[in-house]
PDB file of N, CA, C and O in Angstrom:
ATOM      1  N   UNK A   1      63.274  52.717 -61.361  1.00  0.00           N
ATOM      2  CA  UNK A   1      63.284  51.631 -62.270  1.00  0.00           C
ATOM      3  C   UNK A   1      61.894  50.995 -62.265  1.00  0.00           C
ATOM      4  O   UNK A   1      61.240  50.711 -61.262  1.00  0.00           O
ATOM      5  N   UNK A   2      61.519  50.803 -63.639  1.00  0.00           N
ATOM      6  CA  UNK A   2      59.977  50.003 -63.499  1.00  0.00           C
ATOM      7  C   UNK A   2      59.684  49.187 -64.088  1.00  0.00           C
ATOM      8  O   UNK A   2      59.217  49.400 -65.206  1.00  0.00           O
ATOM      9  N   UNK A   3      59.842  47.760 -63.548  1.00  0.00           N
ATOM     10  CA  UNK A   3      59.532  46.271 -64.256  1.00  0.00           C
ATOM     11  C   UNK A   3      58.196  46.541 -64.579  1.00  0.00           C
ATOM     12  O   UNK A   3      57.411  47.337 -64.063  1.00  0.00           O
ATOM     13  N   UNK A   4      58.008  45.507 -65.808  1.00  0.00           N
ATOM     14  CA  UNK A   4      56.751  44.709 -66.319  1.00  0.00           C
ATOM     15  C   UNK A   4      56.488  43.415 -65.931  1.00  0.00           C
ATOM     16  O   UNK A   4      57.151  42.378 -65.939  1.00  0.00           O
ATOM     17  N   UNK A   5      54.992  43.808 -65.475  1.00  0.00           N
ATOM     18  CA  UNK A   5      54.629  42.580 -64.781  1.00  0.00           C
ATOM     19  C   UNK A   5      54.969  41.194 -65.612  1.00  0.00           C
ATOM     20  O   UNK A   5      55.662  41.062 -66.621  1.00  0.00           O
ATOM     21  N   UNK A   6      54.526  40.587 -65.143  1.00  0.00           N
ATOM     22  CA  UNK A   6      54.831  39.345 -65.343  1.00  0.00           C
ATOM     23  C   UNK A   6      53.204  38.194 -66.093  1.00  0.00           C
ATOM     24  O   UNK A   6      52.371  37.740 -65.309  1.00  0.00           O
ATOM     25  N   UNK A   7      53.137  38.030 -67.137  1.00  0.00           N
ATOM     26  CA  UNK A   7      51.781  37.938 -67.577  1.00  0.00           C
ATOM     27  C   UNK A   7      51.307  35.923 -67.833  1.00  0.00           C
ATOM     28  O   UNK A   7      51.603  35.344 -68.878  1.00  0.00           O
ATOM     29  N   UNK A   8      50.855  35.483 -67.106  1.00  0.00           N
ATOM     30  CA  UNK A   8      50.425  33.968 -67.820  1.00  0.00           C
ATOM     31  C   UNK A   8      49.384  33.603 -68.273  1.00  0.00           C
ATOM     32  O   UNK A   8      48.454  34.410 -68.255  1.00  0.00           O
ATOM     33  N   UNK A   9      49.190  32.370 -68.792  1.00  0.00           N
ATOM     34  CA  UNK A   9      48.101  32.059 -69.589  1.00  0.00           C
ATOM     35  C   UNK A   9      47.043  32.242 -69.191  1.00  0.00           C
ATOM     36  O   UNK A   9      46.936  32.299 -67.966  1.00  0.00           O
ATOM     37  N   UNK A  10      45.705  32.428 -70.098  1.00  0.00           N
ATOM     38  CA  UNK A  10      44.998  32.827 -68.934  1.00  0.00           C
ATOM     39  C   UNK A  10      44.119  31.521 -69.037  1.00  0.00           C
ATOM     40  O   UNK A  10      44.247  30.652 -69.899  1.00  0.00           O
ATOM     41  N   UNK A  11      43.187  31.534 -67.988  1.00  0.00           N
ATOM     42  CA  UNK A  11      42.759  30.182 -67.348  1.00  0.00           C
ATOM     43  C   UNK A  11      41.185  30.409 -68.015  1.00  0.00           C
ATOM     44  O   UNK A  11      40.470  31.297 -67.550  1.00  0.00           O
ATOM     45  N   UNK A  12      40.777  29.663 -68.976  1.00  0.00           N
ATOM     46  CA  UNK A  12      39.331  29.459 -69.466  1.00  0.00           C
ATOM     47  C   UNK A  12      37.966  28.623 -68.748  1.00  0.00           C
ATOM     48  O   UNK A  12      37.752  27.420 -68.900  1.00  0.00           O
ATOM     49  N   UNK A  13      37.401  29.252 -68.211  1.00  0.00           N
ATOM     50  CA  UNK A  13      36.410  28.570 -67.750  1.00  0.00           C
ATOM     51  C   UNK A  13      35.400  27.827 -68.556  1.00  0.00           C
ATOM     52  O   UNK A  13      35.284  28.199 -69.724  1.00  0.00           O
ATOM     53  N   UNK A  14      34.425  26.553 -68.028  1.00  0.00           N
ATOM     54  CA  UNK A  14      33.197  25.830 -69.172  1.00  0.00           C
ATOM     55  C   UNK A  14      32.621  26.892 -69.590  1.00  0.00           C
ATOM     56  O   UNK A  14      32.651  27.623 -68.600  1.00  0.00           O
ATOM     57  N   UNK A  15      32.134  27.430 -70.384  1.00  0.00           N
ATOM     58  CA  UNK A  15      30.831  28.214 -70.970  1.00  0.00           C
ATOM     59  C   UNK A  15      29.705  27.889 -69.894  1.00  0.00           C
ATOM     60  O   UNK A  15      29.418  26.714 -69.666  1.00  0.00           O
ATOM     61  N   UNK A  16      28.963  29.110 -69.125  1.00  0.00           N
ATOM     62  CA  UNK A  16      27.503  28.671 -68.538  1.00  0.00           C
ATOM     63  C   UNK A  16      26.647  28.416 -69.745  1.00  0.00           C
ATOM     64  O   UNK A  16      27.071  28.806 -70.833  1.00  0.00           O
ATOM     65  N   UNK A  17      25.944  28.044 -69.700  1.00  0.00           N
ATOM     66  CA  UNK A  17      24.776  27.654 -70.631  1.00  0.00           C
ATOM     67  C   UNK A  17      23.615  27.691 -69.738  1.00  0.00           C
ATOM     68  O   UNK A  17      23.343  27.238 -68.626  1.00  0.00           O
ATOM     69  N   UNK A  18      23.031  28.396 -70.632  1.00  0.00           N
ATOM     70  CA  UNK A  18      21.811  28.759 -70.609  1.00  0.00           C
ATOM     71  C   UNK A  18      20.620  28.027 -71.546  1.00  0.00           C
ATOM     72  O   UNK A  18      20.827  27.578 -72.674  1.00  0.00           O
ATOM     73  N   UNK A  19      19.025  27.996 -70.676  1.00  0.00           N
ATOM     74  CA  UNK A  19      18.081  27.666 -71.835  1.00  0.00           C
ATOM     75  C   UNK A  19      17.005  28.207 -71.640  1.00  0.00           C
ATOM     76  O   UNK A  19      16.710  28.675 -70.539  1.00  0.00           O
ATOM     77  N   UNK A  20      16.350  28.238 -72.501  1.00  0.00           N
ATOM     78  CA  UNK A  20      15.274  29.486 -72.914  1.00  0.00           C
ATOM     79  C   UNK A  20      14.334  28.263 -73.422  1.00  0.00           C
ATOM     80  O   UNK A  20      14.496  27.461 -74.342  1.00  0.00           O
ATOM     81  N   UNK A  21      13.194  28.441 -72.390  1.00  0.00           N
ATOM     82  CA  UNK A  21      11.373  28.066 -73.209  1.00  0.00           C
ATOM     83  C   UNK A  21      10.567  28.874 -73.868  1.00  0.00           C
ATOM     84  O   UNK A  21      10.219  30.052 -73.782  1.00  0.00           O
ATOM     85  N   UNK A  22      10.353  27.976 -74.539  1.00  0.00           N
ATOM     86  CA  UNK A  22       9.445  28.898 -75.371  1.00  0.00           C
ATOM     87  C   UNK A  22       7.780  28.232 -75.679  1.00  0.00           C
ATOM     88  O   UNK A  22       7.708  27.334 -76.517  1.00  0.00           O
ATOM     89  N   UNK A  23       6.480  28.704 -74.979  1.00  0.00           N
ATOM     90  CA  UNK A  23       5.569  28.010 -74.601  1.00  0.00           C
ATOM     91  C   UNK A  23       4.505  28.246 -75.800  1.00  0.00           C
ATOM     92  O   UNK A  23       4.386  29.461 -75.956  1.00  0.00           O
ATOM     93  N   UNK A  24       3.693  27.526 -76.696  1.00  0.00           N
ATOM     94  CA  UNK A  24       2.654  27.362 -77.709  1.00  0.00           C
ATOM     95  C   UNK A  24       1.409  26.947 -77.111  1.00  0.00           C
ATOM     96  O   UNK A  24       1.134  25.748 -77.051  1.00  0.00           O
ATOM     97  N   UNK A  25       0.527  27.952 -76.603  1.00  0.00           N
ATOM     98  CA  UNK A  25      -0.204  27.054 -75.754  1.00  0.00           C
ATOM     99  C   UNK A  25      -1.475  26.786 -77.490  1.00  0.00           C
ATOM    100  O   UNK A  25      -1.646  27.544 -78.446  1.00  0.00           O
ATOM    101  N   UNK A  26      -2.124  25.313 -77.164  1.00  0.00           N
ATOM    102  CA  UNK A  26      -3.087  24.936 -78.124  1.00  0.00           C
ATOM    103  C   UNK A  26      -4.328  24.376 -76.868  1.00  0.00           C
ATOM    104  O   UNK A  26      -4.185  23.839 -75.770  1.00  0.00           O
ATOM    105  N   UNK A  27      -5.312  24.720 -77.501  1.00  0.00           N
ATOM    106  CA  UNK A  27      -6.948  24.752 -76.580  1.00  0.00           C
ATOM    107  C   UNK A  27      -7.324  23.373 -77.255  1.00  0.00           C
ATOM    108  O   UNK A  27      -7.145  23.092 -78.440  1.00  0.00           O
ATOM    109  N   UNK A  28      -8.008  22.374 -76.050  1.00  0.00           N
ATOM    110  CA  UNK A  28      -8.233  21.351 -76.491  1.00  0.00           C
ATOM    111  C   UNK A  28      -9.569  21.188 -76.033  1.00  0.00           C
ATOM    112  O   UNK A  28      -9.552  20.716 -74.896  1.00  0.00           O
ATOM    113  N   UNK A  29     -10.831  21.405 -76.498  1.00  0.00           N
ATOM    114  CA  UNK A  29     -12.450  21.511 -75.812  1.00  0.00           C
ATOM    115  C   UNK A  29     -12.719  19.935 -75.174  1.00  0.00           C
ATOM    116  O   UNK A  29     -12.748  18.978 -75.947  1.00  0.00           O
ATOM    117  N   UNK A  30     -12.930  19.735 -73.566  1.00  0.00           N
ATOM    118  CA  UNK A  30     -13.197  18.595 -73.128  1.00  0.00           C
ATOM    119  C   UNK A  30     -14.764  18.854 -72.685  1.00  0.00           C
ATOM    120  O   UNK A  30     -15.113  19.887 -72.113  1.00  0.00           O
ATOM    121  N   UNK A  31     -15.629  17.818 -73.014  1.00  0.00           N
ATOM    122  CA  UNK A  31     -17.371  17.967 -72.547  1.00  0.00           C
ATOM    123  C   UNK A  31     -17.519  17.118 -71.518  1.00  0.00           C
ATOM    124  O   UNK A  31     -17.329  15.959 -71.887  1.00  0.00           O
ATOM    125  N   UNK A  32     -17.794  17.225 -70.310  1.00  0.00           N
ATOM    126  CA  UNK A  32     -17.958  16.287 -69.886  1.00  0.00           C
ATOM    127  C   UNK A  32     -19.597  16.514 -69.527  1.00  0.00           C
ATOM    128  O   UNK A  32     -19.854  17.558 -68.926  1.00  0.00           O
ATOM    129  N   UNK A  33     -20.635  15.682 -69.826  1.00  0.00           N
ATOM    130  CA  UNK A  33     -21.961  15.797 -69.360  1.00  0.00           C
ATOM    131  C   UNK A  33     -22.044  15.281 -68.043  1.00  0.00           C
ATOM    132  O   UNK A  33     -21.157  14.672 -67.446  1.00  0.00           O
ATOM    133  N   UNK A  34     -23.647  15.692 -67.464  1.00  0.00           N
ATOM    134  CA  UNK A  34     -23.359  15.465 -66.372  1.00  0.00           C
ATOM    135  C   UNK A  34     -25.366  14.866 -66.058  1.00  0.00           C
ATOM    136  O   UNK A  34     -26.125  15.309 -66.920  1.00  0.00           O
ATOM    137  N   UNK A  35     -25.847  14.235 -65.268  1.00  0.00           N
ATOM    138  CA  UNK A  35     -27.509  14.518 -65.270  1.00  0.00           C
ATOM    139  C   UNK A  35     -27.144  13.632 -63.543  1.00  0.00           C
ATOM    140  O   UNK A  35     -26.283  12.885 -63.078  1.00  0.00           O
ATOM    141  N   UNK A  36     -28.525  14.370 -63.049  1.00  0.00           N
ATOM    142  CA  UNK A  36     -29.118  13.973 -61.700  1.00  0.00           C
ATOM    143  C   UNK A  36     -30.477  13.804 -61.561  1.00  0.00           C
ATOM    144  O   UNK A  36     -31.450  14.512 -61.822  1.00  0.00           O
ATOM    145  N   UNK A  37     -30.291  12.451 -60.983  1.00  0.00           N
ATOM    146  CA  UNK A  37     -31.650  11.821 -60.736  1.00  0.00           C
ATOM    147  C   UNK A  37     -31.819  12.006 -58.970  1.00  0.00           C
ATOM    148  O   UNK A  37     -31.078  11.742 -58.023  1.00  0.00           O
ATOM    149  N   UNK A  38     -33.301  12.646 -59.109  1.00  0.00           N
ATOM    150  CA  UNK A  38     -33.624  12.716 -57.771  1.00  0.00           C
ATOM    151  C   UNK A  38     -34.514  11.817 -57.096  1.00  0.00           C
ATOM    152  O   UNK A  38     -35.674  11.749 -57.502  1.00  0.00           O
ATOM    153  N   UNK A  39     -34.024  10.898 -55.820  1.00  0.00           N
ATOM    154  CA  UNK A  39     -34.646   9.690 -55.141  1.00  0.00           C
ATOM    155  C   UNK A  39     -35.419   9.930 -53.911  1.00  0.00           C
ATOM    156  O   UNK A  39     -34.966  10.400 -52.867  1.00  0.00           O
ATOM    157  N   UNK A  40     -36.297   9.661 -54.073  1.00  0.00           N
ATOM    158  CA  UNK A  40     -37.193  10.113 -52.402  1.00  0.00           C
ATOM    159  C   UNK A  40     -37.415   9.140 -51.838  1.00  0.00           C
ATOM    160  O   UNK A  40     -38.197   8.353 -52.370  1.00  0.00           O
ATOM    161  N   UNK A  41     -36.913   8.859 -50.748  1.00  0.00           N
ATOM    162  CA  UNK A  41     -36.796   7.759 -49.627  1.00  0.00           C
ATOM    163  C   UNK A  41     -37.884   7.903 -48.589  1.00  0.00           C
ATOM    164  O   UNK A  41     -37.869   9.108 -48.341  1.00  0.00           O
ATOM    165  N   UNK A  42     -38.679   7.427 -47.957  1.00  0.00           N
ATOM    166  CA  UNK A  42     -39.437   7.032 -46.871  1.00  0.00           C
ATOM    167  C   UNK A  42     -38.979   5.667 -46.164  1.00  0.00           C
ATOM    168  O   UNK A  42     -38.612   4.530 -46.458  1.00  0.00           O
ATOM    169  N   UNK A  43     -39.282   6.668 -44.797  1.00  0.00           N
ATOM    170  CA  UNK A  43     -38.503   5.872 -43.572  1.00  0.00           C
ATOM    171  C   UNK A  43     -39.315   5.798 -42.501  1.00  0.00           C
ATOM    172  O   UNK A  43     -39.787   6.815 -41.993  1.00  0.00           O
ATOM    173  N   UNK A  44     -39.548   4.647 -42.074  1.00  0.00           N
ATOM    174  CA  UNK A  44     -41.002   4.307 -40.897  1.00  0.00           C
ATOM    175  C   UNK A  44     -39.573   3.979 -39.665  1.00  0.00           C
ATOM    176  O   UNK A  44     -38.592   3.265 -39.871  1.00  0.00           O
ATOM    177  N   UNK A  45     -39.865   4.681 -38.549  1.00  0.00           N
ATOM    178  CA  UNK A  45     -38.975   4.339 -37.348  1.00  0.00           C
ATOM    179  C   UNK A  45     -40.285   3.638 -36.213  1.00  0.00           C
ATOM    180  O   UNK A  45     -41.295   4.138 -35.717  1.00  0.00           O
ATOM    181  N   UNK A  46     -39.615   2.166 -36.126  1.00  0.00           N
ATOM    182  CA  UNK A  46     -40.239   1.378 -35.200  1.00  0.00           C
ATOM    183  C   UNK A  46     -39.647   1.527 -34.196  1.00  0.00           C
ATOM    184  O   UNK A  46     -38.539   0.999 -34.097  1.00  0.00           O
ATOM    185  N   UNK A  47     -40.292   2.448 -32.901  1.00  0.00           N
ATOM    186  CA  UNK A  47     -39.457   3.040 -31.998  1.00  0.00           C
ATOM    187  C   UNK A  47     -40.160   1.401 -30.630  1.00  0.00           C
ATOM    188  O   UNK A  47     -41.312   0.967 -30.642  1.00  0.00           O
ATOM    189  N   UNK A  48     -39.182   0.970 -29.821  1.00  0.00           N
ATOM    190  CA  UNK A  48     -38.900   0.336 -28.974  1.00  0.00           C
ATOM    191  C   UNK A  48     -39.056   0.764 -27.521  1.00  0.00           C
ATOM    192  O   UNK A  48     -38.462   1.830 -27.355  1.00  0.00           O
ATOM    193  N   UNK A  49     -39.724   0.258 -26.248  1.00  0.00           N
ATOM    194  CA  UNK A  49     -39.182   0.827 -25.245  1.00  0.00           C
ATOM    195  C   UNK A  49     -39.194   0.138 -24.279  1.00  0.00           C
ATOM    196  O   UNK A  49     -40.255  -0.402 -23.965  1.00  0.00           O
ATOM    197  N   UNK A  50     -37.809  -0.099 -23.360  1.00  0.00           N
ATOM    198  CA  UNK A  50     -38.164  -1.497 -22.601  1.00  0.00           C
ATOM    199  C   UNK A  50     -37.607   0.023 -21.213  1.00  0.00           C
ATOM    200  O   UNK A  50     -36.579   0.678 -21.387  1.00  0.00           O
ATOM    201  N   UNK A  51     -38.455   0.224 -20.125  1.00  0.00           N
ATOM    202  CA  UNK A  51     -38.313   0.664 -19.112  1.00  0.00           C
ATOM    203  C   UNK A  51     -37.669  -0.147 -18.363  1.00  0.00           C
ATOM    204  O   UNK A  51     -37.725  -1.349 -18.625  1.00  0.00           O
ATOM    205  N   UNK A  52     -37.105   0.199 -17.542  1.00  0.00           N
ATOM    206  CA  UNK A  52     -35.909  -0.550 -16.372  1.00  0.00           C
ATOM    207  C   UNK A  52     -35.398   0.840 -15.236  1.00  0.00           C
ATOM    208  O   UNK A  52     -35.062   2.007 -15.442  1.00  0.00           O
ATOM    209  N   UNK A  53     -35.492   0.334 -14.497  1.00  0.00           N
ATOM    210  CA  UNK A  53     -35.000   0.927 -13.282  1.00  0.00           C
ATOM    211  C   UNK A  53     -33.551   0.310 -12.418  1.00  0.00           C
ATOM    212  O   UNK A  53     -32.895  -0.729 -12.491  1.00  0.00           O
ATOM    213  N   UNK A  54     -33.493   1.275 -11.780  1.00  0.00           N
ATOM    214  CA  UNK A  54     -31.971   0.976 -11.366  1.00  0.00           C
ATOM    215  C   UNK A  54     -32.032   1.301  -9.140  1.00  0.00           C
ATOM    216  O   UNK A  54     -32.526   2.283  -8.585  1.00  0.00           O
ATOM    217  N   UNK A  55     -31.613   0.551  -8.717  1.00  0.00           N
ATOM    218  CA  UNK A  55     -31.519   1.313  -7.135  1.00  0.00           C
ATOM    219  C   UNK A  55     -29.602   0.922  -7.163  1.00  0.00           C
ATOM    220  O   UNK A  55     -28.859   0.267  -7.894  1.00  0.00           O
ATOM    221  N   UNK A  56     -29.394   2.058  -5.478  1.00  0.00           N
ATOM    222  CA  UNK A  56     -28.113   1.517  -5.128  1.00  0.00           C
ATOM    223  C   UNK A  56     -28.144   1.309  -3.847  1.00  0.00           C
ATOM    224  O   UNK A  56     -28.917   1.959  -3.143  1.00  0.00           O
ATOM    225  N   UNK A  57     -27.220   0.268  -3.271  1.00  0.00           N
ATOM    226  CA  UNK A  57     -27.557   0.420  -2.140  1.00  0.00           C
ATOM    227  C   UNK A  57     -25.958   0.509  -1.493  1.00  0.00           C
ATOM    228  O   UNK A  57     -25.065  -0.160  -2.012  1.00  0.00           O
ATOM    229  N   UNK A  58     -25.586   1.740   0.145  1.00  0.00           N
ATOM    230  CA  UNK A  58     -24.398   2.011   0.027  1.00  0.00           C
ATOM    231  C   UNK A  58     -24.269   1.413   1.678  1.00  0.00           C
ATOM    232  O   UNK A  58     -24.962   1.665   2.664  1.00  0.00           O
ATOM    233  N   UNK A  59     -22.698   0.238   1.447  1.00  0.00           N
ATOM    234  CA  UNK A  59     -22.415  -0.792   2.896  1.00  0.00           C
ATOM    235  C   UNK A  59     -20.822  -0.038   3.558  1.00  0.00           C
ATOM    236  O   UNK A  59     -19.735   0.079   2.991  1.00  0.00           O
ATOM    237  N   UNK A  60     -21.215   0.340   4.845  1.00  0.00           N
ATOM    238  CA  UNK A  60     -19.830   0.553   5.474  1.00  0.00           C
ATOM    239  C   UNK A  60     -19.458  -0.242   6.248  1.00  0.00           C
ATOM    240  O   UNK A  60     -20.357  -1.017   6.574  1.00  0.00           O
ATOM    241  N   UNK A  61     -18.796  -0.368   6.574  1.00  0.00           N
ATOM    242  CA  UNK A  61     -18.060  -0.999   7.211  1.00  0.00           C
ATOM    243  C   UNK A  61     -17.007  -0.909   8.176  1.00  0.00           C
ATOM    244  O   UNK A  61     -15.933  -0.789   7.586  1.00  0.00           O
ATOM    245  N   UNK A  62     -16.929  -0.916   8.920  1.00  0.00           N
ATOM    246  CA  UNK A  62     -16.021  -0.422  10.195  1.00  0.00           C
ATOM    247  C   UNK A  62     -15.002  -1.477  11.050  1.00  0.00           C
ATOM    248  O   UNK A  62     -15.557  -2.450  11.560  1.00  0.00           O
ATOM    249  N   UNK A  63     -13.345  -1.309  11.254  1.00  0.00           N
ATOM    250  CA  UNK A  63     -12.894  -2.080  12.160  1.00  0.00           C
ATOM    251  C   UNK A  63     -11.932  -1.072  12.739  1.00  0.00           C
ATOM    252  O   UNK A  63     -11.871   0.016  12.166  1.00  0.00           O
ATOM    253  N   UNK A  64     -11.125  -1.298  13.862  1.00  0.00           N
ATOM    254  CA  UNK A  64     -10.736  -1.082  14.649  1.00  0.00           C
ATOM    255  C   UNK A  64      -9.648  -2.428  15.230  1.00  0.00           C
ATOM    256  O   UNK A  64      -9.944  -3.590  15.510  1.00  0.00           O
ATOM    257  N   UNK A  65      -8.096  -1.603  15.273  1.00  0.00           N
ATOM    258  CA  UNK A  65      -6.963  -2.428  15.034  1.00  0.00           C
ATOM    259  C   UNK A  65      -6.365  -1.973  16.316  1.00  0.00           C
ATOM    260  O   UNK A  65      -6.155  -0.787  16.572  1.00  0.00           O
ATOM    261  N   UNK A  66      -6.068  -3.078  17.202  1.00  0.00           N
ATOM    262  CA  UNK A  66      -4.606  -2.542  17.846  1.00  0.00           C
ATOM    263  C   UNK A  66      -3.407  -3.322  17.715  1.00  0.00           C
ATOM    264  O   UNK A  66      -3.513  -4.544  17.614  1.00  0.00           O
ATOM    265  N   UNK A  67      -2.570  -2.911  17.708  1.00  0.00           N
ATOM    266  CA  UNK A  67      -1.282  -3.661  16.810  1.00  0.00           C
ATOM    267  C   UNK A  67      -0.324  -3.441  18.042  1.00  0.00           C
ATOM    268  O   UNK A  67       0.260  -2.377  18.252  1.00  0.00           O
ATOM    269  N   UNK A  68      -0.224  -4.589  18.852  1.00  0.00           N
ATOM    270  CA  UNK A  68       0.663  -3.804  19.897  1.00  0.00           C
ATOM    271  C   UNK A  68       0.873  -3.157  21.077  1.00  0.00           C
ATOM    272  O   UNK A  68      -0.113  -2.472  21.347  1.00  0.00           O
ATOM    273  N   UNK A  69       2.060  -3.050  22.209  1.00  0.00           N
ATOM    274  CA  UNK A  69       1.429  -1.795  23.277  1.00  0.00           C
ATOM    275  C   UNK A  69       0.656  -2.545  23.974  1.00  0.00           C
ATOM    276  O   UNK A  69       0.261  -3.694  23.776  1.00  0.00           O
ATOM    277  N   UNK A  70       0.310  -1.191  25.513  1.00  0.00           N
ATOM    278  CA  UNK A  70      -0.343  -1.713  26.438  1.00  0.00           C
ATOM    279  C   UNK A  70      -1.617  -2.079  25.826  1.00  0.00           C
ATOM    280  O   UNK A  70      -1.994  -1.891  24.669  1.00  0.00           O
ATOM    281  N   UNK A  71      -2.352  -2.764  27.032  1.00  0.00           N
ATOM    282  CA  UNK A  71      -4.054  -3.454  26.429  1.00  0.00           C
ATOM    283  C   UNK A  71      -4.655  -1.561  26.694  1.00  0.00           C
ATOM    284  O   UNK A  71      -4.339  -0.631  27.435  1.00  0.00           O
ATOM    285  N   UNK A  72      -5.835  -1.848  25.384  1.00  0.00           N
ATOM    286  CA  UNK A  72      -5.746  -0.821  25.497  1.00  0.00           C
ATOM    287  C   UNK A  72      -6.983  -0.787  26.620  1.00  0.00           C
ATOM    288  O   UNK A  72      -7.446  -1.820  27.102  1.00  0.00           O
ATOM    289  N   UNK A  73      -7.632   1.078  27.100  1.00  0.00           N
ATOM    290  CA  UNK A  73      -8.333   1.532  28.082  1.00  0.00           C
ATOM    291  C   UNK A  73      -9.745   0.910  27.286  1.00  0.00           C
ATOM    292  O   UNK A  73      -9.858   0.628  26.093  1.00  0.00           O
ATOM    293  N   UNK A  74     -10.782   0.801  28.393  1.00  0.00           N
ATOM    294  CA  UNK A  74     -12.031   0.263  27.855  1.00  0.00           C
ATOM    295  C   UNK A  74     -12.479   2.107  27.446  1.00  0.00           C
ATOM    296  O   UNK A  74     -11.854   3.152  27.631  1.00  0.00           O
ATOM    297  N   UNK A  75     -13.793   1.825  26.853  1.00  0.00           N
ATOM    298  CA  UNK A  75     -14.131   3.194  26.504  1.00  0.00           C
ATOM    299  C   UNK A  75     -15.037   3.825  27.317  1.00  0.00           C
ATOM    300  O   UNK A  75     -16.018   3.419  27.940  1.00  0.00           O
ATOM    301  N   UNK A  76     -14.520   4.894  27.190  1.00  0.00           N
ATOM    302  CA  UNK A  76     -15.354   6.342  28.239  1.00  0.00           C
ATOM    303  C   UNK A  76     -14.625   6.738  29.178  1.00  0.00           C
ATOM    304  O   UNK A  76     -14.995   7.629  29.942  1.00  0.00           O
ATOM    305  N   UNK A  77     -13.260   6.031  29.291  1.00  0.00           N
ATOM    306  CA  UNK A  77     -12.438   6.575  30.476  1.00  0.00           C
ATOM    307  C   UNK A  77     -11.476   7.729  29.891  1.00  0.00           C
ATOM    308  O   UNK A  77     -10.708   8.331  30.641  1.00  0.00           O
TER     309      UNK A  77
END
């Protein structure tokens, strides 16, 4: 035995749409002029010189702490 399917409406989708350019190119002549002026500069350097010297001088310093404990031994023993 062989049924027929069974058929429903069918379901319409939006239309894609599409668009198409279409490009005219038109030439438009721009001038732009241009001129250079050339400047010559002179430059006097008033050179300065103050000499100075420098020394250092280097301080140590030394201590010795006892914090504590027997007195301590004198030295060389």
């Amino acid at each position: 035995m062989h049924c027929r399917p069974h058929v429903v409406a069918p379901i319409v989708h939006p239309p894609k749409c599409c668009v198409q350019h279409h490009l005219h190119a038109t030439i438009v002549p721009h001038i732009h002029p241009s001129h250079t002026t050339h400047v010559n500069h002179h430059l006097y350097q008033h050179q300065h010189y103050f000499p100075h010297t420098e020394s250092v001088v280097n301080e140590v310093a030394n201590q010795q702490l006892f914090c504590g404990g027997p007195a301590p031994m004198p030295w060389g023993y």
